[in-house]
PDB file of N, CA, C and O in Angstrom, chain B, residues numbered from 101:
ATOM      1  N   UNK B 101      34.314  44.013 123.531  1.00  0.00           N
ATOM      2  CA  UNK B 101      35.012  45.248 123.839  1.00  0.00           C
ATOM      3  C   UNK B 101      35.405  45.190 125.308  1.00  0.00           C
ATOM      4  O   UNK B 101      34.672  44.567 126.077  1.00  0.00           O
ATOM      5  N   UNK B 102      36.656  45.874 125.823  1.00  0.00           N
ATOM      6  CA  UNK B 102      36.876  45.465 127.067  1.00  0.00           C
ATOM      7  C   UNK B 102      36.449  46.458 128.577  1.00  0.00           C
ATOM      8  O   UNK B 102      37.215  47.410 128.729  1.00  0.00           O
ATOM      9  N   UNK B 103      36.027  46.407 128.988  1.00  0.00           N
ATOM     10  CA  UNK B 103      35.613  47.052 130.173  1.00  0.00           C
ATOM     11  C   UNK B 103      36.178  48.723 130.227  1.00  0.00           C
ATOM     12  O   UNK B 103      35.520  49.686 130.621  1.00  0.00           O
ATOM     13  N   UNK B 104      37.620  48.735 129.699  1.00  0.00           N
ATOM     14  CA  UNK B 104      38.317  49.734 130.245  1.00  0.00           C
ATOM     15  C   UNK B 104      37.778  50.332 129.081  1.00  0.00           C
ATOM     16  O   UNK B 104      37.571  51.537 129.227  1.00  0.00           O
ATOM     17  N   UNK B 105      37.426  49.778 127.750  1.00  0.00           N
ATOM     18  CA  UNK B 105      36.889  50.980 126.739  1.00  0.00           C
ATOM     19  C   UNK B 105      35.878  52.073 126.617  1.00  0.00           C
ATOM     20  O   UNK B 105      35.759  53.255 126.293  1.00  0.00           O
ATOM     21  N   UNK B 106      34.884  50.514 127.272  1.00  0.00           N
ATOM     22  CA  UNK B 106      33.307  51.042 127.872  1.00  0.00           C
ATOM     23  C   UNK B 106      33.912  52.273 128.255  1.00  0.00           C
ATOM     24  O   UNK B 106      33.989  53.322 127.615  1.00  0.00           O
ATOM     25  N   UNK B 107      34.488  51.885 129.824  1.00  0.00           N
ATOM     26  CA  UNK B 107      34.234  52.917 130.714  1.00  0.00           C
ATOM     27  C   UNK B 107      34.781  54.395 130.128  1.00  0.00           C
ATOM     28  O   UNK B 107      34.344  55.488 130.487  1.00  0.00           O
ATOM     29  N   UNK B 108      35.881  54.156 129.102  1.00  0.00           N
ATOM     30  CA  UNK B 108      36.662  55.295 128.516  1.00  0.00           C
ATOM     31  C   UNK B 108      34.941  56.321 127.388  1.00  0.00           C
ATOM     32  O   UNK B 108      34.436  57.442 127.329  1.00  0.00           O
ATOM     33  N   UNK B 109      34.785  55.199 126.884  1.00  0.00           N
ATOM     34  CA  UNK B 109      33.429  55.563 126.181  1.00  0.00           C
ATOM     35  C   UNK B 109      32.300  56.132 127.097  1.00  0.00           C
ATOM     36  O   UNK B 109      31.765  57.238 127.010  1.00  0.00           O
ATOM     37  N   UNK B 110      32.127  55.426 127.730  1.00  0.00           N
ATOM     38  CA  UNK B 110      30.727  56.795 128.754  1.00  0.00           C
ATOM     39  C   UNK B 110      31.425  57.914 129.710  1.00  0.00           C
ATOM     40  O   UNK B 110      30.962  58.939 130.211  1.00  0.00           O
ATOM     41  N   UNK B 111      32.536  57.404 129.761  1.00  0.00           N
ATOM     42  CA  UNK B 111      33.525  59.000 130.512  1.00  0.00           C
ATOM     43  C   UNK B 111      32.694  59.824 128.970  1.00  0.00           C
ATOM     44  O   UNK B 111      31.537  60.229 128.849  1.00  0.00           O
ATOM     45  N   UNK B 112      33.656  59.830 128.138  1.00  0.00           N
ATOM     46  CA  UNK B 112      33.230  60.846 127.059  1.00  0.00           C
ATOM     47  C   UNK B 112      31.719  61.438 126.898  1.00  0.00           C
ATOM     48  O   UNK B 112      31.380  62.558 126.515  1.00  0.00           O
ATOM     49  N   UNK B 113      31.089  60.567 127.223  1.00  0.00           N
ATOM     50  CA  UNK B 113      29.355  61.088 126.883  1.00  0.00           C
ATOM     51  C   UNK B 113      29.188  61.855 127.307  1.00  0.00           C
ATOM     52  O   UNK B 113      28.923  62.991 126.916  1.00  0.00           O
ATOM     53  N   UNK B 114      29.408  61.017 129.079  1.00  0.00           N
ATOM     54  CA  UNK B 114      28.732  62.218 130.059  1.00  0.00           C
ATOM     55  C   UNK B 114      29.441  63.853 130.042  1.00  0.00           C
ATOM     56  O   UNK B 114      28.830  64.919 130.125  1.00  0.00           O
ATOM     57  N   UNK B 115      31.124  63.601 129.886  1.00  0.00           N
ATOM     58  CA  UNK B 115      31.232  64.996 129.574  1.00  0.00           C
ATOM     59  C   UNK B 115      30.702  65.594 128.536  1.00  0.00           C
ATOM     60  O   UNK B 115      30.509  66.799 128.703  1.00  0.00           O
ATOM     61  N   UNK B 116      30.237  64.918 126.959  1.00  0.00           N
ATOM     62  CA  UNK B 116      29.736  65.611 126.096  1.00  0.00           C
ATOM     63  C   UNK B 116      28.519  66.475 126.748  1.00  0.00           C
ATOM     64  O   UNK B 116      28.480  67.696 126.897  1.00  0.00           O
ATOM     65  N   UNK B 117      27.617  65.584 127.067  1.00  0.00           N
ATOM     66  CA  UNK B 117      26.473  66.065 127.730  1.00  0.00           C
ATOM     67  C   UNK B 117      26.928  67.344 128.946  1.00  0.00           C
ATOM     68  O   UNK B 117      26.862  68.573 128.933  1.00  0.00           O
ATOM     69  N   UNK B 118      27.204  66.758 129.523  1.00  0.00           N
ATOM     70  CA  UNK B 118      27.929  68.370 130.444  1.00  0.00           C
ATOM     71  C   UNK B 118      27.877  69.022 130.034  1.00  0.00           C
ATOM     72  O   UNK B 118      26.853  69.684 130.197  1.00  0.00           O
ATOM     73  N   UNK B 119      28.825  69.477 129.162  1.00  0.00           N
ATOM     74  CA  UNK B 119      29.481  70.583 128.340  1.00  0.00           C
ATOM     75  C   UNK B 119      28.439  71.485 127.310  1.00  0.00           C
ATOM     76  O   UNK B 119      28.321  72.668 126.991  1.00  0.00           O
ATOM     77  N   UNK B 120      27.809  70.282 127.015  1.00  0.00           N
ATOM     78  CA  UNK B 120      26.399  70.688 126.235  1.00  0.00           C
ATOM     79  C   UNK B 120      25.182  69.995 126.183  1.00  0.00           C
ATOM     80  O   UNK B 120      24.866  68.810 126.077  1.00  0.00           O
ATOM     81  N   UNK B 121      24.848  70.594 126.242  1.00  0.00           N
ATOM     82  CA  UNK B 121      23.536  69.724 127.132  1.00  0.00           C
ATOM     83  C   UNK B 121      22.353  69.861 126.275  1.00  0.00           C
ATOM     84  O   UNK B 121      21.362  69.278 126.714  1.00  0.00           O
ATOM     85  N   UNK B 122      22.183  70.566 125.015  1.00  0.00           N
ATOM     86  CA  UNK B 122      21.463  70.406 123.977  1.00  0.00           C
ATOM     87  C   UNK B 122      21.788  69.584 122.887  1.00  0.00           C
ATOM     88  O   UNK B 122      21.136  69.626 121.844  1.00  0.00           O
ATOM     89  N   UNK B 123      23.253  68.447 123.139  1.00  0.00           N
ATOM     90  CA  UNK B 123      23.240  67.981 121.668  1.00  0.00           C
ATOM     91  C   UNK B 123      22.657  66.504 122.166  1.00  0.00           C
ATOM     92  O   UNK B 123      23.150  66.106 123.221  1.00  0.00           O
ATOM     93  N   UNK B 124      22.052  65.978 121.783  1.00  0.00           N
ATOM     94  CA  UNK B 124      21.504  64.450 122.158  1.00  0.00           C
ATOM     95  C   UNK B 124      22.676  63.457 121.256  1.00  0.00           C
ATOM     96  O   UNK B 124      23.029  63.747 120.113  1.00  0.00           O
ATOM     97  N   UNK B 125      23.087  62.475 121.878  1.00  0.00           N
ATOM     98  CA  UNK B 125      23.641  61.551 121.476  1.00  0.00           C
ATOM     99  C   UNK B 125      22.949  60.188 121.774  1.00  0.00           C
ATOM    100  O   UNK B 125      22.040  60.065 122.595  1.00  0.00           O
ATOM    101  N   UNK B 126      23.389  59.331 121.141  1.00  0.00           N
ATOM    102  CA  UNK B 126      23.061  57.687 121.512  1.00  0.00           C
ATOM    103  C   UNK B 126      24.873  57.010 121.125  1.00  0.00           C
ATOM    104  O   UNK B 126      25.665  57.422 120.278  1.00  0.00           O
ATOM    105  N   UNK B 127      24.985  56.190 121.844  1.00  0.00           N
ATOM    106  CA  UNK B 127      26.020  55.658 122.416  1.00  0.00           C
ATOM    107  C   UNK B 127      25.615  53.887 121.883  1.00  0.00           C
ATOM    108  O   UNK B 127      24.741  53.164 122.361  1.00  0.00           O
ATOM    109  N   UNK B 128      26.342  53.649 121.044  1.00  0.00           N
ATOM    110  CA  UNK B 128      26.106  52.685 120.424  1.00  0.00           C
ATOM    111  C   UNK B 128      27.737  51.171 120.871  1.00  0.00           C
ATOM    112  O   UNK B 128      28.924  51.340 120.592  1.00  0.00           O
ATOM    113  N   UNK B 129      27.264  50.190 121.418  1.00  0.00           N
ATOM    114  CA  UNK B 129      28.206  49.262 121.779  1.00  0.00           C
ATOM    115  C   UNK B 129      28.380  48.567 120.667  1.00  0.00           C
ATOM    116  O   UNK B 129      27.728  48.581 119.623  1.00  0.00           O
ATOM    117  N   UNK B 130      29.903  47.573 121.172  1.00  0.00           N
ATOM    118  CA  UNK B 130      29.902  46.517 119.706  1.00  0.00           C
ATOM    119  C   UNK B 130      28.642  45.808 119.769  1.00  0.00           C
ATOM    120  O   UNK B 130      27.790  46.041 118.911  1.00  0.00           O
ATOM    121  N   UNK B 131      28.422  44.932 120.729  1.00  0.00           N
ATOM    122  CA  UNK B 131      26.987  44.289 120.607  1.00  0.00           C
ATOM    123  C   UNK B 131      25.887  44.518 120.173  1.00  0.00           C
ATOM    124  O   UNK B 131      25.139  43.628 119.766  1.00  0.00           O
ATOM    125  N   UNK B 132      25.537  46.016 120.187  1.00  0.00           N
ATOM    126  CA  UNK B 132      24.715  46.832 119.587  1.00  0.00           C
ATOM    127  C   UNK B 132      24.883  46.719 117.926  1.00  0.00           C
ATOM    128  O   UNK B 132      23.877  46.583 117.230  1.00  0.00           O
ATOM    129  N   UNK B 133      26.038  46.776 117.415  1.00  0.00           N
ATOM    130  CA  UNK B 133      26.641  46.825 116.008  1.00  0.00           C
ATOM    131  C   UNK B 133      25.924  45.640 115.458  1.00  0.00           C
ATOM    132  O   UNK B 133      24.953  45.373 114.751  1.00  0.00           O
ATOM    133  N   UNK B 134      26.479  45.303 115.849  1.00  0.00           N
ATOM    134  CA  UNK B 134      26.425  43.468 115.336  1.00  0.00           C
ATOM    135  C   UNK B 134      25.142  42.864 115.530  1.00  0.00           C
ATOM    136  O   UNK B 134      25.129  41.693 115.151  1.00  0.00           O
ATOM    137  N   UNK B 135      24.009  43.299 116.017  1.00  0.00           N
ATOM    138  CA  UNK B 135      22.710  43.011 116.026  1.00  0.00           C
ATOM    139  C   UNK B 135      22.482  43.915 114.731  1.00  0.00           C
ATOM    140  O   UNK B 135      22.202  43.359 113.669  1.00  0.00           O
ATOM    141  N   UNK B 136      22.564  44.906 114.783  1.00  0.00           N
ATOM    142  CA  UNK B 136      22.389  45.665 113.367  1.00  0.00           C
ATOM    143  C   UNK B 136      22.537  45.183 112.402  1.00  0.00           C
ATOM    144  O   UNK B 136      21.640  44.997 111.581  1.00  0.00           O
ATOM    145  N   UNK B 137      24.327  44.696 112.203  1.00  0.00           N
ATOM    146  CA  UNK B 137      24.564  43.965 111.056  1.00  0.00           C
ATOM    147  C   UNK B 137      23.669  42.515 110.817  1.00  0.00           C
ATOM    148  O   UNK B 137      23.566  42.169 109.640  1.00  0.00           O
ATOM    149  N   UNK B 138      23.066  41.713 111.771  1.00  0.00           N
ATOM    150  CA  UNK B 138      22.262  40.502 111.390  1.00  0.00           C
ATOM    151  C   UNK B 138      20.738  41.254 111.193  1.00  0.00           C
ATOM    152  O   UNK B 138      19.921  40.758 110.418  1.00  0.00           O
ATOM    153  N   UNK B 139      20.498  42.220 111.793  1.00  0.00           N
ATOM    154  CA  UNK B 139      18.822  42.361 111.257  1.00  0.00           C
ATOM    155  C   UNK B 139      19.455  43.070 110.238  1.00  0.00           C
ATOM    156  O   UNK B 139      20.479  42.398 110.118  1.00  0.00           O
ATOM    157  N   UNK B 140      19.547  43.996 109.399  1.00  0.00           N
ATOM    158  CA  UNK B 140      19.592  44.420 107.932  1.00  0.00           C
ATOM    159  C   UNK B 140      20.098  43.496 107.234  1.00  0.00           C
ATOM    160  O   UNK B 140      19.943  43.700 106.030  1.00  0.00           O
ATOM    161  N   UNK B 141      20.794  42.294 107.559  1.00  0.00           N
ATOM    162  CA  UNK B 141      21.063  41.007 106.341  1.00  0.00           C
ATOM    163  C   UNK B 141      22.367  41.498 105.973  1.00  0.00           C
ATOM    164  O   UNK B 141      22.619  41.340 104.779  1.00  0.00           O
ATOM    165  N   UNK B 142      23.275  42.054 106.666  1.00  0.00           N
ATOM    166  CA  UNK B 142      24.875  42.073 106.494  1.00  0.00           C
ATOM    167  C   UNK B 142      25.951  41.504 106.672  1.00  0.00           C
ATOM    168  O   UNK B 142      27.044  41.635 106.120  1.00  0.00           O
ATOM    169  N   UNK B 143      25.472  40.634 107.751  1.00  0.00           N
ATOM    170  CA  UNK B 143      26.085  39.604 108.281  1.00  0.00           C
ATOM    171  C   UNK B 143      25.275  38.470 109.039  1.00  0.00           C
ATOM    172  O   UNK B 143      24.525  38.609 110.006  1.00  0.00           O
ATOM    173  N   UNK B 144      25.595  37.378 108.394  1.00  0.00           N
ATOM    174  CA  UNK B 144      24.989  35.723 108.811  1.00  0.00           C
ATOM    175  C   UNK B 144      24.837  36.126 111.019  1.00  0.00           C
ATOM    176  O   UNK B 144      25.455  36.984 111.649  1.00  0.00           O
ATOM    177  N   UNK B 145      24.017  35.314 111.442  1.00  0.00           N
ATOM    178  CA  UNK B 145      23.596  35.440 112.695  1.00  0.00           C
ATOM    179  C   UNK B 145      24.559  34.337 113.124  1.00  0.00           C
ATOM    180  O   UNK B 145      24.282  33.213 112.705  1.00  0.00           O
ATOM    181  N   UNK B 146      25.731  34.478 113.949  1.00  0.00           N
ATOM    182  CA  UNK B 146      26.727  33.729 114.839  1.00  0.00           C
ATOM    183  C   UNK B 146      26.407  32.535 115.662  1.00  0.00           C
ATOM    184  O   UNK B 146      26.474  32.557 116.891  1.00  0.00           O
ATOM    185  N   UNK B 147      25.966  31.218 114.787  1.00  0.00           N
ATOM    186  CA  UNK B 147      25.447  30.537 116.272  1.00  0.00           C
ATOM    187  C   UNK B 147      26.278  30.250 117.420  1.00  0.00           C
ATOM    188  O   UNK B 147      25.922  30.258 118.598  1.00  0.00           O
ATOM    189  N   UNK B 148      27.741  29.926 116.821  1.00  0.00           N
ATOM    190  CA  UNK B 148      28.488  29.658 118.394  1.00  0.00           C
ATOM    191  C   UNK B 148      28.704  30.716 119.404  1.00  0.00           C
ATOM    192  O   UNK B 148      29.292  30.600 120.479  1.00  0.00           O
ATOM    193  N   UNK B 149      28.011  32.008 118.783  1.00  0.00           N
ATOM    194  CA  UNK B 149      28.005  33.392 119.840  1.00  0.00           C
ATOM    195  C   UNK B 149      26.720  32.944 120.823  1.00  0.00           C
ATOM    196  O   UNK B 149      25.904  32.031 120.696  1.00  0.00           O
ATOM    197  N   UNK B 150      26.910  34.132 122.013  1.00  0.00           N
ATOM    198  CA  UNK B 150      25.910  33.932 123.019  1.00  0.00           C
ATOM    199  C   UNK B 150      24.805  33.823 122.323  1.00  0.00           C
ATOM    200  O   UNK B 150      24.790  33.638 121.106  1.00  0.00           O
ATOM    201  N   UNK B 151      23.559  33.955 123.220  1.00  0.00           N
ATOM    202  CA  UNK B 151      22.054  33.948 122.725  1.00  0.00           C
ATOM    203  C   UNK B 151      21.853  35.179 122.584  1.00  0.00           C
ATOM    204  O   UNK B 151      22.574  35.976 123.183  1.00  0.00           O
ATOM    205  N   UNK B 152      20.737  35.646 121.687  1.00  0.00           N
ATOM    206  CA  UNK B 152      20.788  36.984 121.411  1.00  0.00           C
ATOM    207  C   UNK B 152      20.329  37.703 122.923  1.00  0.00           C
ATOM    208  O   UNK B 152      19.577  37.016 123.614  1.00  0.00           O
ATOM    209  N   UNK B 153      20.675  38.826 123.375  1.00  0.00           N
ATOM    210  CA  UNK B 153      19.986  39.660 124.090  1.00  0.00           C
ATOM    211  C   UNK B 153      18.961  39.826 123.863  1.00  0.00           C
ATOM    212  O   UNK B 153      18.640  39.991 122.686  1.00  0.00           O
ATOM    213  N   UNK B 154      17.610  39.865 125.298  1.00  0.00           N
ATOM    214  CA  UNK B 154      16.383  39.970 124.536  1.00  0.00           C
ATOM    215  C   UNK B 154      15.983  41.446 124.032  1.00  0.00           C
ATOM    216  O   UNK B 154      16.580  42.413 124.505  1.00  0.00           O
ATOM    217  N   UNK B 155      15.195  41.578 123.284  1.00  0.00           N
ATOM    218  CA  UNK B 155      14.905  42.794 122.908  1.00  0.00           C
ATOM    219  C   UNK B 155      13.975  44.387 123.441  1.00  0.00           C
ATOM    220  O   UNK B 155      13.209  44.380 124.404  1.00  0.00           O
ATOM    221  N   UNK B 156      14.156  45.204 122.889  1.00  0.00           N
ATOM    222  CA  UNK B 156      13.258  46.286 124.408  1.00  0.00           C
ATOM    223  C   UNK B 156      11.683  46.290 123.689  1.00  0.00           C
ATOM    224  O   UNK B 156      11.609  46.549 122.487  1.00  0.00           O
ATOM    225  N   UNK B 157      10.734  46.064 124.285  1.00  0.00           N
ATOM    226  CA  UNK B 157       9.504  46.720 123.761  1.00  0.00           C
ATOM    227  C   UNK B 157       9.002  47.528 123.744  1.00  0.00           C
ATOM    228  O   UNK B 157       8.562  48.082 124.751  1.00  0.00           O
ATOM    229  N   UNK B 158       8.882  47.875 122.725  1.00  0.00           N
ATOM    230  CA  UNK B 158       8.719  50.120 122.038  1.00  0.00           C
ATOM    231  C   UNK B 158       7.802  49.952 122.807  1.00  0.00           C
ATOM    232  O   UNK B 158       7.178  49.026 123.326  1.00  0.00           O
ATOM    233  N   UNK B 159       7.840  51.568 122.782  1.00  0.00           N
ATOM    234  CA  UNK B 159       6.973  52.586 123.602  1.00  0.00           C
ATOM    235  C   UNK B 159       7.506  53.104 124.812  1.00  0.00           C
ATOM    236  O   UNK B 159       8.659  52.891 125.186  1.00  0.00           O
ATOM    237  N   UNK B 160       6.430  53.976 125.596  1.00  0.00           N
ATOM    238  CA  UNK B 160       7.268  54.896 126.694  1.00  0.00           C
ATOM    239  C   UNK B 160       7.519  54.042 127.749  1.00  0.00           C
ATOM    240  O   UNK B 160       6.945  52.965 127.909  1.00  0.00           O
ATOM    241  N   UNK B 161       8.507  54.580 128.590  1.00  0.00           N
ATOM    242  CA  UNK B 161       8.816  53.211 129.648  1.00  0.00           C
ATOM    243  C   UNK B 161       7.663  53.525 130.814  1.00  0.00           C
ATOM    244  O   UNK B 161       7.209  54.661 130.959  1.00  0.00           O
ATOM    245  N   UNK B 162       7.215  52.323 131.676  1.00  0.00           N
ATOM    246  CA  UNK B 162       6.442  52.671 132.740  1.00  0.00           C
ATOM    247  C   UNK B 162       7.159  53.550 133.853  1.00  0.00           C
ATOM    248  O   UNK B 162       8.276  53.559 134.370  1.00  0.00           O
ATOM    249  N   UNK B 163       5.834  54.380 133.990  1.00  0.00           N
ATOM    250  CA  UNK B 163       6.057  55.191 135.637  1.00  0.00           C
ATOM    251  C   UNK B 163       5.459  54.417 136.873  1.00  0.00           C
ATOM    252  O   UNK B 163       4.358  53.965 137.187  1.00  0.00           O
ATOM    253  N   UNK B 164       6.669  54.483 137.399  1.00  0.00           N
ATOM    254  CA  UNK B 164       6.260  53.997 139.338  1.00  0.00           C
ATOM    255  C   UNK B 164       6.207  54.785 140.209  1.00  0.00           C
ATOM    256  O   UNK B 164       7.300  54.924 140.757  1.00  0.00           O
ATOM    257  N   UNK B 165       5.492  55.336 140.575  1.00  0.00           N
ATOM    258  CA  UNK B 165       5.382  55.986 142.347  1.00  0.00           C
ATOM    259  C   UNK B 165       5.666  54.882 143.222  1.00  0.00           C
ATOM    260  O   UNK B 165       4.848  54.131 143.753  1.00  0.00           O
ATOM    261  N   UNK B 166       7.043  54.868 143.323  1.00  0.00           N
ATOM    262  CA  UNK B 166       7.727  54.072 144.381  1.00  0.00           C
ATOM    263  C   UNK B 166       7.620  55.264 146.012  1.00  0.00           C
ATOM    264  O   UNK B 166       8.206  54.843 147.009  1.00  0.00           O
ATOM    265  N   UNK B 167       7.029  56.360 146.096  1.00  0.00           N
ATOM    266  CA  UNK B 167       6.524  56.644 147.447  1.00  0.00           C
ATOM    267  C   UNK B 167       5.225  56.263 147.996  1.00  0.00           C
ATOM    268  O   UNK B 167       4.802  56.584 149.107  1.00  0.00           O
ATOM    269  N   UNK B 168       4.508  55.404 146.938  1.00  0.00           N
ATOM    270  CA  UNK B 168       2.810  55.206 147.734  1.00  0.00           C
ATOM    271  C   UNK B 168       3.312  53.496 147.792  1.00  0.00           C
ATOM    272  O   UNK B 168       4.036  52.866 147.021  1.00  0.00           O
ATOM    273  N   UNK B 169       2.679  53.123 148.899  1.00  0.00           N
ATOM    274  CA  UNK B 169       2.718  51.823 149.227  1.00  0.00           C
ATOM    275  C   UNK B 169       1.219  51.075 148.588  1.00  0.00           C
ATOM    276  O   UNK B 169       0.066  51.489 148.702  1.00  0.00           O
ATOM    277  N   UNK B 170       1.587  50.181 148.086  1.00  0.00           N
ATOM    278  CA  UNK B 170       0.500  48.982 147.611  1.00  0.00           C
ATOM    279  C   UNK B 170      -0.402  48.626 148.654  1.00  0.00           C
ATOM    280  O   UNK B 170      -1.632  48.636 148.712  1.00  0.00           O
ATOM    281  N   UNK B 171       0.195  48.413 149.199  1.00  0.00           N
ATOM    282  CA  UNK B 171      -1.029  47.956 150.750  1.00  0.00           C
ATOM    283  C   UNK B 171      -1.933  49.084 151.453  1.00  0.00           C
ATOM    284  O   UNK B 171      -2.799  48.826 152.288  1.00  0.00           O
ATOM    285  N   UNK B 172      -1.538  50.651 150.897  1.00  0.00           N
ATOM    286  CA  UNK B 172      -2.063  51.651 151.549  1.00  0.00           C
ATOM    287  C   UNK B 172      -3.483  52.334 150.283  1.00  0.00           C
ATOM    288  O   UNK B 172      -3.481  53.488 149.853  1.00  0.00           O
ATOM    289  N   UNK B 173      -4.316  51.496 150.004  1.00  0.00           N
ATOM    290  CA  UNK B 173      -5.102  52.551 149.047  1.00  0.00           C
ATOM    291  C   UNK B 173      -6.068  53.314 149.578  1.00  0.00           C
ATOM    292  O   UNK B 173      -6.676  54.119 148.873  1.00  0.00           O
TER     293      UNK B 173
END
């Protein structure tokens, strides 16, 4: 997908979100698609495509207190 779509595509979000700010969306890319289509078995896995992106590991993301210094306990 080309850059100018992206960017046309998260213009839209963020105004969705603006505008309303109780509806939750997820914003789904082609790359995103197409991992879908190979894990549910819809489509064969592309070898002459890139390497897959690695994947996120569930659960909540870590918190940093990036104001306390490591060296100060």
């Amino acid at each position: 997908m080309s850059q100018k779509l992206v960017t046309k595509k998260n213009r839209k979000v963020r105004q969705l979100r603006e505008h309303h700010p109780h509806i939750r969306c997820k914003v789904f890319y082609q790359r995103d698609y197409l991992h879908l289509l190979v894990k549910y078995g819809l489509e064969e896995p592309n070898a002459e495509a890139d390497p897959p992106a690695p994947t996120r590991i569930p659960g909540p993301p870590d918190v940093v207190d990036l104001g306390r210094r490591a060296d100060a306990s």
